[in-house]
C-alpha positions in Angstrom: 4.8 -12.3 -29.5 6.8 -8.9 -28.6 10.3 -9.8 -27.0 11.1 -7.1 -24.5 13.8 -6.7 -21.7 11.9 -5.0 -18.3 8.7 -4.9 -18.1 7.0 -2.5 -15.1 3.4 -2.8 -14.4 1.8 0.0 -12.9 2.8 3.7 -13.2 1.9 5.2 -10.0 4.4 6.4 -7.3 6.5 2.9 -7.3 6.2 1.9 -10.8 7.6 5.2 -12.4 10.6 5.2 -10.3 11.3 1.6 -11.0 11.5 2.4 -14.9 13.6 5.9 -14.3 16.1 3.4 -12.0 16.1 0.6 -14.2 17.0 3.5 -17.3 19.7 5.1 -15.0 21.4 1.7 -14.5 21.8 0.8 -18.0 18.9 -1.0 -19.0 18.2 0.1 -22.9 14.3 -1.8 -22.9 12.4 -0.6 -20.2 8.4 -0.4 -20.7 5.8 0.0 -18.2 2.5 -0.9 -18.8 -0.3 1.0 -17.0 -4.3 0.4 -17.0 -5.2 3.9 -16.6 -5.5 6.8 -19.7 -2.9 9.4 -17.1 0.4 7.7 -15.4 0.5 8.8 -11.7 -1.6 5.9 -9.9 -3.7 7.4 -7.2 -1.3 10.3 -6.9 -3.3 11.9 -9.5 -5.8 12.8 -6.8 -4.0 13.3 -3.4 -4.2 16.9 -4.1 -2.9 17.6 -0.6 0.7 17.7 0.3 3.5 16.5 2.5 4.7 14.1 -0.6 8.5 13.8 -1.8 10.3 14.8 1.7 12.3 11.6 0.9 12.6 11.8 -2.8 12.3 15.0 -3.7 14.0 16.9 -0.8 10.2 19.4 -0.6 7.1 19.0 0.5 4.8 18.8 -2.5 1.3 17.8 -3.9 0.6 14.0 -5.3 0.1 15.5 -8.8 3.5 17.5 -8.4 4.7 14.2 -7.4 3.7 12.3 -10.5 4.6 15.2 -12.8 8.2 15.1 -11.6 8.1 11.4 -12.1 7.0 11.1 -15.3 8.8 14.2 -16.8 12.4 12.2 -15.6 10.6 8.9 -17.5 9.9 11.2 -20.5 13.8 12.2 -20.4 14.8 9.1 -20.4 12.7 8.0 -23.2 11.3 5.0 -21.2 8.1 3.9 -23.0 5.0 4.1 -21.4 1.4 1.8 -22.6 -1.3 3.8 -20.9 -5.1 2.4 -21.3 -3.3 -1.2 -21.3 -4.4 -3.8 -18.9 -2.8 -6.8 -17.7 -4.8 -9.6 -18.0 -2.6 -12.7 -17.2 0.9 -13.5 -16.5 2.9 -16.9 -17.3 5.7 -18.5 -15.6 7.7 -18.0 -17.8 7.2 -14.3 -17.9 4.7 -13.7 -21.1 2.0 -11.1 -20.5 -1.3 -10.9 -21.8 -3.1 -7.5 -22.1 -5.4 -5.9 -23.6 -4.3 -2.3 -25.0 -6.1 0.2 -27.2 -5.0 -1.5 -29.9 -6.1 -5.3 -29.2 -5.2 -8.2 -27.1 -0.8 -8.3 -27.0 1.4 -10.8 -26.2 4.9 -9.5 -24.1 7.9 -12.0 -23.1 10.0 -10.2 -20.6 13.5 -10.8 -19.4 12.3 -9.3 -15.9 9.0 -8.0 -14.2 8.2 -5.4 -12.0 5.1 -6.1 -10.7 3.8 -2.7 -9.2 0.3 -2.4 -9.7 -0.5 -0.8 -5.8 -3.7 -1.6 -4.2 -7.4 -1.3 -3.5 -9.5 -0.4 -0.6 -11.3 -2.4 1.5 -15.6 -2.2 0.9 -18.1 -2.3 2.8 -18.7 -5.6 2.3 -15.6 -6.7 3.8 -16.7 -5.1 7.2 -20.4 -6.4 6.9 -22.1 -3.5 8.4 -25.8 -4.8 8.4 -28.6 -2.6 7.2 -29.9 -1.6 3.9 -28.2 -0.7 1.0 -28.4 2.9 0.4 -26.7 5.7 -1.9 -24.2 7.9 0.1 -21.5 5.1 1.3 -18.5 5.7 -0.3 -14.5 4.5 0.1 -12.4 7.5 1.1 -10.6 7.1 -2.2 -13.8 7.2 -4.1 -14.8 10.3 -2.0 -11.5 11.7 -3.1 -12.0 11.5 -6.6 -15.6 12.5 -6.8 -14.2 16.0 -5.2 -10.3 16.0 -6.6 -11.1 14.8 -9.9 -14.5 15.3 -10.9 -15.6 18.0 -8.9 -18.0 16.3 -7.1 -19.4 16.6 -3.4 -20.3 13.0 -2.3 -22.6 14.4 0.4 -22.9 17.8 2.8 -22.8 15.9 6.6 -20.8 12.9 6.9 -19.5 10.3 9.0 -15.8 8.8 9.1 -15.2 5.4 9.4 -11.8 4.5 10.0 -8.8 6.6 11.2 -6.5 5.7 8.0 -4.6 8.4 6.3 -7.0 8.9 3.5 -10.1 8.9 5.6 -8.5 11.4 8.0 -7.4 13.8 5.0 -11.2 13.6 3.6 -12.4 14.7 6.9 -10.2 18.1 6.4 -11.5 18.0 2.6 -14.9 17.9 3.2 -14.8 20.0 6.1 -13.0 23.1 3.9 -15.2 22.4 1.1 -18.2 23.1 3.9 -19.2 20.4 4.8 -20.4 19.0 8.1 -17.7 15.8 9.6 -19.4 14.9 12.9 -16.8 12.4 13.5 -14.3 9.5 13.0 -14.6 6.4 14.6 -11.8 3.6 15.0 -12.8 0.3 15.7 -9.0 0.2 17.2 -7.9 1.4 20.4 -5.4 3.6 18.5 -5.6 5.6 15.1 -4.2 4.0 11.9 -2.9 7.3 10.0 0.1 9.4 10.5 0.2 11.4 13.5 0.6 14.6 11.3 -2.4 13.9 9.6 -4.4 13.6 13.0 -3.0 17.2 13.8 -4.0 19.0 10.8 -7.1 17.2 9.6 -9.3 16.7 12.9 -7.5 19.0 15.8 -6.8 21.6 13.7 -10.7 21.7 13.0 -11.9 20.2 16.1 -13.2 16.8 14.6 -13.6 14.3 17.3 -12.0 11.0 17.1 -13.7 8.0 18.7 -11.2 5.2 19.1 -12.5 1.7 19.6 -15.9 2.6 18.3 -17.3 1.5 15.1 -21.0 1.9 12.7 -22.7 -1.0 13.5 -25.8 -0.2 11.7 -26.6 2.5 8.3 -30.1 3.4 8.2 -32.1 4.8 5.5 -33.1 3.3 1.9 -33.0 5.3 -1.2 -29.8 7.6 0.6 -27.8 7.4 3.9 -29.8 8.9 6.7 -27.6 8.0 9.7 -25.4 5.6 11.3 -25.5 4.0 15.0 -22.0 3.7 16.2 -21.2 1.6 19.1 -18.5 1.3 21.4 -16.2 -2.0 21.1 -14.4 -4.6 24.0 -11.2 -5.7 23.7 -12.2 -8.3 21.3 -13.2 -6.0 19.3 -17.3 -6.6 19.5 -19.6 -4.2 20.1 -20.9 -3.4 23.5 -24.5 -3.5 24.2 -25.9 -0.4 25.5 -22.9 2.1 23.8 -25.1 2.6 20.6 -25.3 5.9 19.4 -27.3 7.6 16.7 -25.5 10.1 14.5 -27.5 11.4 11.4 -25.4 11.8 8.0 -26.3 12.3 4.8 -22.9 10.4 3.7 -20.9 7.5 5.2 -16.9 7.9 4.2 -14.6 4.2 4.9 -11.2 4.4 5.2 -10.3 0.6 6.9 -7.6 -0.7 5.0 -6.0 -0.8 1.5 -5.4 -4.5 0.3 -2.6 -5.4 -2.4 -3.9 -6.2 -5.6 -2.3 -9.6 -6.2 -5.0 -11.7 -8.3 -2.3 -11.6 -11.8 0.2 -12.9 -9.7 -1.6 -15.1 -7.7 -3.2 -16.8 -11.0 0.4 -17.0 -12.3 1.2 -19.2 -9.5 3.3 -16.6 -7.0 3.3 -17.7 -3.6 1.3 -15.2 -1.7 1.1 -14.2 1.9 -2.6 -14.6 3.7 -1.1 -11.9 6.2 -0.9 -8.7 3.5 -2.4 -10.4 0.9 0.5 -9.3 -1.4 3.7 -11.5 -3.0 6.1 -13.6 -0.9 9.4 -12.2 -1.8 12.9 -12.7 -0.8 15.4 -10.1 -0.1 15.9 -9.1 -3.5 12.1 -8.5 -3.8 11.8 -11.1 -5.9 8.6 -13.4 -5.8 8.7 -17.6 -5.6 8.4 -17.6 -9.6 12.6 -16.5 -10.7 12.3 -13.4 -12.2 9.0 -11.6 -11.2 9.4 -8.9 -8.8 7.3 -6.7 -6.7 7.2 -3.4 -4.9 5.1 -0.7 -3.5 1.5 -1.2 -2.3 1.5 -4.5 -4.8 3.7 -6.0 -2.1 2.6 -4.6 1.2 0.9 -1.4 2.5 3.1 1.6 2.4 3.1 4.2 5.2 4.2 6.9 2.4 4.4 7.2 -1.1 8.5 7.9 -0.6 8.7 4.6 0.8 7.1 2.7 -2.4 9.1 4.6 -4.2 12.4 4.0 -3.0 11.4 0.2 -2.8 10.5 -0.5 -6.2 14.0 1.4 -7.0 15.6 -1.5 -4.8 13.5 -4.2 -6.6 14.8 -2.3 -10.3 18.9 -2.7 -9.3 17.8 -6.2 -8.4 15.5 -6.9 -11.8 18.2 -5.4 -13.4 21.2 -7.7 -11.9 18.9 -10.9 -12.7 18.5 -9.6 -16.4 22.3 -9.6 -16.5 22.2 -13.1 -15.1 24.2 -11.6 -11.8 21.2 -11.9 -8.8 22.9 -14.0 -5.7 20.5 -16.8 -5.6 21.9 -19.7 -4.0 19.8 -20.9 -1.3 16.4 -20.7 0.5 16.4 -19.9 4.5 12.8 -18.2 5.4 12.4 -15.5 7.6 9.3 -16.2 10.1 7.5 -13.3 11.9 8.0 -14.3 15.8 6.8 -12.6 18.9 4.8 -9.3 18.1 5.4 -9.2 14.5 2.7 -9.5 12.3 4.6 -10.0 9.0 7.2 -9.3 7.5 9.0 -8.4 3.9 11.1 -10.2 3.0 9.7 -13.8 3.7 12.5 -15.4 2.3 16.5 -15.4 2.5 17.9 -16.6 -1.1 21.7 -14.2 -1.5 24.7 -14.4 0.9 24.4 -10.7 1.3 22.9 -8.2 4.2 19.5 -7.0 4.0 16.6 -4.9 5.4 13.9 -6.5 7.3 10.3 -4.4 6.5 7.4 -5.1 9.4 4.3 -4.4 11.1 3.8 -5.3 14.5 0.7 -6.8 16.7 -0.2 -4.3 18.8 0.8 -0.6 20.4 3.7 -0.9 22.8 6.0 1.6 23.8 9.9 0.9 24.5 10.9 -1.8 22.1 13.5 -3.3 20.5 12.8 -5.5 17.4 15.3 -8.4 16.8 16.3 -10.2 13.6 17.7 -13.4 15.2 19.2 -16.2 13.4 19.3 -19.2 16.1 21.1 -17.5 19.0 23.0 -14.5 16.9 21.1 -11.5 16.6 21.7 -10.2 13.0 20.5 -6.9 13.8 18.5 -4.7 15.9 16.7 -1.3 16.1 14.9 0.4 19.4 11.9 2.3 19.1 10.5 4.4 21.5 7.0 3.6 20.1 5.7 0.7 18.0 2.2 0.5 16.4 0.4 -1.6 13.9 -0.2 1.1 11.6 3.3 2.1 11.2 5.9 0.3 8.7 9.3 0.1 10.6 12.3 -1.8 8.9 16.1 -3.1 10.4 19.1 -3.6 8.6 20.6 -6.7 9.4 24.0 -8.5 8.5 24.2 -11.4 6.3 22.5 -14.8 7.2 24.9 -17.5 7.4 24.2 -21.7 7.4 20.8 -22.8 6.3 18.7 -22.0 9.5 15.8 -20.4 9.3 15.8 -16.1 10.3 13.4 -15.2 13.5 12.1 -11.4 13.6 10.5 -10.9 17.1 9.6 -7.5 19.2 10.8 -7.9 22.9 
């Protein structure tokens, strides 16, 4: 058994700028433990930019991103277990993984638990037909090309408008290849607005909102998918069907937290992201594990994990130090319009930022958090959409009922 002081898990986007926090405060241990050979995460292969406006001040590619991150963990001498997975975590903070070396055993004072997330497969949609060669994640589809070299296919089909999906339709597209379309099962898109700008108008891509594939034909590869149009329950409407051939089928419909470590070490997890009930200190229902990033919930931008995993560091750090505000237990409940929301819990005595996603598109709202009759704090946004991670700062809960956020 290897005492240590911090341990990060994960060295994409949020992880590395946990460690370089935790460093910069004072912590003298800080390791980070990471699965892949490379750090980076999925940065690695988002060779497109727009990353670091908030962090970095510039508009820059994912691997500039990572390279800046690691080269200020490599100045700070914060060590770094690549090819090292995770394979259990205790209660009481011992991890198990299995490293290059064998199967070790860490005790930490504090985790980080900033692994990111994974995509959503076809067979979490349950597209019927057979099962041919051709259907790819829009992650996988990015690597092939960004990493390997690879063209998944040479006339494709989008499903989904997220971010990913909508920046393979440009890839593909300037690496010659046909994109008929992208279809959205949702009567709005799911990626940035930017990104619907310069990856379909900008190359006159259509986008099909509520429409979805609702069959892929062909055996040994892809031939072509019919798409039909959906109601407002979201089923498909008899007599919309549409046959669009393809030689390649690209899903981008949602990125899921990757929770199963923490949810086998007993952490309280929320069925509505799938990632770690935390309180305002980002800290999970087991005392000192943490989480941040995509681990927790979905991130709109790689900035935003970032600078949230930095939070969950000053707060590792503080309970390391035995100085994290911890006195009580209020929850904070997603109300009207709100689909959920980070953090679930109230614990400190302190102000704190309420992170959310709401139900539906609505335009010329104000979201609340509410404490009983006192409003705690409040933001107006000319637009609200599922898609889009929006966040309030509110003032300090006081008494022991529970916190409301609601969109009215």
């Amino acid at each position: 058994m290897e005492n240590r002081g911090i341990v990060v898990i994960g060295a994409g986007p949020a992880g590395l700028a946990a460690a370089v926090k935790l460093r910069r405060l004072g912590a003298e241990d800080v390791l980070v433990i990471e699965r892949e050979n490379e750090t980076g995460g999925i940065l690695r292969q988002c060779i497109h930019d727009g990353f670091g406006l908030e962090r970095f001040g510039k508009s820059i590619s994912g691997p500039e991103y990572a390279a800046l991150l690691k080269s200020e963990a490599e100045e700070l001498g914060i060590e770094c277990l690549t090819g090292t997975s995770v394979l259990e975590i205790s209660k009481d903070r011992t991890i198990t993984a299995a490293s290059p070396s064998g199967v070790v055993e860490i005790h930490a004072e504090a985790i980080i638990a900033a692994a990111g997330c994974r995509e959503r497969s076809r067979g979490s949609i349950m597209i019927p037909g057979e099962r041919p060669a051709g259907v790819y994640t829009a992650g996988t589809a990015q690597a092939y090309m960004n990493l390997y070299n690879r063209m998944p296919g040479r006339n494709a089909v989008i499903l989904g408008s997220g971010d990913i999906g909508l920046i393979m339709a440009r890839r593909l597209t300037l690496e010659g290849a046909k994109v008929s379309a992208v279809f959205e099962l949702q009567d709005h898109p799911n990626g940035l607005e930017r990104n619907i700008v310069q990856c379909l108008d900008d190359y006159s891509i259509p986008l099909y909102l509520s429409h979805t594939v609702t069959e892929i034909h062909g055996k040994d590869r892809i031939e072509g998918v019919t798409v039909s149009a959906v109601d407002g329950n979201l089923r498909p409407i008899e007599g919309t069907e549409k046959y669009y051939s393809c030689d390649t089928l690209i899903l981008s419909v949602g990125l899921i937290p990757d929770n199963t470590i923490l949810e086998k070490a007993g952490v309280e997890i929320d069925p509505s992201t799938n990632g770690a009930v935390v309180d305002e200190h980002l800290m999970t229902s087991i005392p000192g594990i943490f989480s941040a990033g995509n681990m927790l919930h979905v991130h709109d931008l790689a900035d935003f994990a970032s600078a949230e995993a930095e939070a969950a560091a000053e707060n590792a750090f503080l309970y390391a130090s035995g100085k994290l505000d911890t006195g009580r237990n209020l929850s904070v409940v997603p109300g009207e319009g709100v689909s959920h929301t980070v953090p679930g819990r109230i614990t400190g005595h302190g102000p704190f930022t309420a992170s959310l996603r709401v139900r539906k598109k609505e335009r010329g709202k104000t979201v609340e958090v509410r404490q009983g009759g006192k409003i705690l704090g409040y933001r107006f946004f000319p637009l609200v959409i599922p898609s889009q991670m929006i966040s309030v700062d509110a003032e300090a809960a006081a008494g022991c009922e529970n916190v409301e956020v609601i969109v009215r």
